[in-house]
C-alpha positions in Angstrom: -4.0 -3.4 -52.4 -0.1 -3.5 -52.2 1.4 -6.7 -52.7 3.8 -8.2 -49.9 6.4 -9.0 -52.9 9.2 -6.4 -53.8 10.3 -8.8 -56.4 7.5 -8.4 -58.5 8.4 -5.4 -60.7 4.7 -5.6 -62.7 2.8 -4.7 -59.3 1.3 -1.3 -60.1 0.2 -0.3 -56.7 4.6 -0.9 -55.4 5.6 1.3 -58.6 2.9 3.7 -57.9 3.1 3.8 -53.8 6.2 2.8 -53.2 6.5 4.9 -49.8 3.6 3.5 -48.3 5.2 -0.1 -48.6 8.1 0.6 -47.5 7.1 2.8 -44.6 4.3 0.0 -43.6 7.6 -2.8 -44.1 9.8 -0.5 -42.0 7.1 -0.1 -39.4 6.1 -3.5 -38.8 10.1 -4.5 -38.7 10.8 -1.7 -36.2 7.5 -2.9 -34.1 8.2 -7.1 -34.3 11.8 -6.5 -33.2 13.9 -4.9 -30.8 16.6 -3.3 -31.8 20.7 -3.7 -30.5 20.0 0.5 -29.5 16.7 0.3 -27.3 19.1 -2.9 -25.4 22.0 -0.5 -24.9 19.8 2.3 -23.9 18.1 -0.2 -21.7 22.1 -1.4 -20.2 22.8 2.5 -19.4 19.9 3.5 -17.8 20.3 0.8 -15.6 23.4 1.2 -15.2 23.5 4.5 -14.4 20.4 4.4 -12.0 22.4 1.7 -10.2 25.9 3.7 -9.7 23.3 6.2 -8.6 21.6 4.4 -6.2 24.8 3.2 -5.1 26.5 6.6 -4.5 23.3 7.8 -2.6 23.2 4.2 -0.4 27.4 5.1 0.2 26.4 8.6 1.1 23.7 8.0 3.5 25.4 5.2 5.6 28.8 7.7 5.9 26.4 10.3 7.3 24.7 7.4 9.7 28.2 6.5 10.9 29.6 9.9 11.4 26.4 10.9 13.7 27.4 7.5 15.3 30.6 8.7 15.9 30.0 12.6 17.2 27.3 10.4 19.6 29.6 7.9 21.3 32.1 11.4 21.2 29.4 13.4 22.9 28.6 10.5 25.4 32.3 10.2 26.8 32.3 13.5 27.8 29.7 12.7 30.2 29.2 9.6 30.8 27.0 9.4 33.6 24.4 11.9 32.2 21.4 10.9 30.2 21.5 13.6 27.9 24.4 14.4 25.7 25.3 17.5 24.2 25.4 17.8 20.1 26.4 21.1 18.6 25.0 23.2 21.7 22.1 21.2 21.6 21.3 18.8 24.5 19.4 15.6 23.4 18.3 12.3 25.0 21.4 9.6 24.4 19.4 6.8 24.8 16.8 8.0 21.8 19.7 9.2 19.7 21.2 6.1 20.2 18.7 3.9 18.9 17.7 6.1 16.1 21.2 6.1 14.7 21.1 2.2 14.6 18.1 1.9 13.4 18.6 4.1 10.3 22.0 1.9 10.3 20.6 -1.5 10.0 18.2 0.0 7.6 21.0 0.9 5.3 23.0 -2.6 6.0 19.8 -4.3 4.4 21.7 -3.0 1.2 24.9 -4.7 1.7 25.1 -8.2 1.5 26.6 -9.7 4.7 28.9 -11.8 2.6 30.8 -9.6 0.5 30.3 -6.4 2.0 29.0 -5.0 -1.4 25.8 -3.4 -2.2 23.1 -5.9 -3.9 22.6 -4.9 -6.9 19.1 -7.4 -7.7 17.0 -5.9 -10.5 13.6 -8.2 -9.6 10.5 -5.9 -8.8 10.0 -7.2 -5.3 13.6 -6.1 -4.9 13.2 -3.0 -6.5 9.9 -2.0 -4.5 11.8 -3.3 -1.5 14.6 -0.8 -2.1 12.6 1.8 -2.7 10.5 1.9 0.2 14.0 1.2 2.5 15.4 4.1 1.0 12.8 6.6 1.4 12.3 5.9 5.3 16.3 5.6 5.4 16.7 8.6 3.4 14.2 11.1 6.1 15.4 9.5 9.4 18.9 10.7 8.6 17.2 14.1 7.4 15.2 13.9 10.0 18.5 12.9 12.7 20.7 15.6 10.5 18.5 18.3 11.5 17.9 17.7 15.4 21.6 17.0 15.9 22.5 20.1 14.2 23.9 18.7 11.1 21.4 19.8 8.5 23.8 21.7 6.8 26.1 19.3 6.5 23.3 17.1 5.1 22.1 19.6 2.4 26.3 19.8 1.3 25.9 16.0 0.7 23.2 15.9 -1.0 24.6 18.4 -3.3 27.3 16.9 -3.9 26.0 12.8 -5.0 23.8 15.1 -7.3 26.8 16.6 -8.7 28.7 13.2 -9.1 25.9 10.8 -10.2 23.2 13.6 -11.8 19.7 13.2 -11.3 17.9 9.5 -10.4 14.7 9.2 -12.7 12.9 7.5 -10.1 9.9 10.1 -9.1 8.3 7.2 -7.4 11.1 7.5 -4.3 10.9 11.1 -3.6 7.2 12.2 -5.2 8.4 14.9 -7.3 10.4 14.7 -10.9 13.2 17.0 -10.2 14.1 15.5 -6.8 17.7 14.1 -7.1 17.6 11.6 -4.4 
């Protein structure tokens, strides 16, 4: 059996196996304690998957206010009618309307009412939290993107936070790997 000493320069089994010692010593070090680069990997993931999150959460509630916006434009042309027309396309104002603040408030449950700046809270009921907002968030503006004839617009977007902040490793929001979003 190989002694725990190193000191001891009579212990035949060190002299003989001296690579299983110190690969056993190396392995129990590297196994009892964390090292200063899994913490900084640890730092940059996060903080990359926050900016991430962050450019996506930006993203999304721009798109939510512009289709606010082409709305209430749409509406003062013809005020007294319940339908409005969007891109050639005549839909119901009222429904628009309240689908457009809903995906709204559901995006302001990012900010913090104080500051005006995203919440950035790390604790898993957070986390879970944010990541079931985001999903429904994310497909109702899809969803609103497409009907109001916007889609493309929507896919540009996209395609642009992926270029900015690369991909999110978070397959848990989207249900596949290579989703970006």
């Amino acid at each position: 059996m190989i002694s725990n000493s190193t000191n001891d320069i009579f212990d035949s089994e060190l002299l003989l196996r001296p690579e299983e010692h110190f690969y056993k010593k190396g392995y129990e070090e590297g196994k009892s304690q964390p090292t200063e680069d899994d913490h900084r990997e640890g730092k940059e993931l996060g903080i990359q998957t926050g900016f991430q999150r962050f450019i996506v959460v930006g993203a999304l509630r721009e798109i939510a206010e512009f289709l606010h916006e082409q709305i209430l434009v749409a509406r003062t042309a013809n005020p007294t009618s319940a339908f409005i027309i969007l891109n050639g396309r005549k839909k119901t104002y009222v429904r628009l309307q309240k689908q457009v603040s809903e995906v709204i408030q559901l995006l302001n449950s990012f900010i913090d009412s104080k500051s005006g700046l995203v919440v950035a809270s790390n604790s898993d009921e957070d986390v879970e939290n944010f990541k079931k907002t985001f999903k429904q968030a994310r497909a109702k503006i899809r969803s609103l993107c497409s009907i109001t004839g916007y889609g493309k617009m929507y896919s540009e977007v996209e395609k642009n936070c992926l270029l900015v902040g690369k991909k999110i490793p978070v397959s848990d929001i989207s249900g596949t790997t290579d989703d970006s979003w």
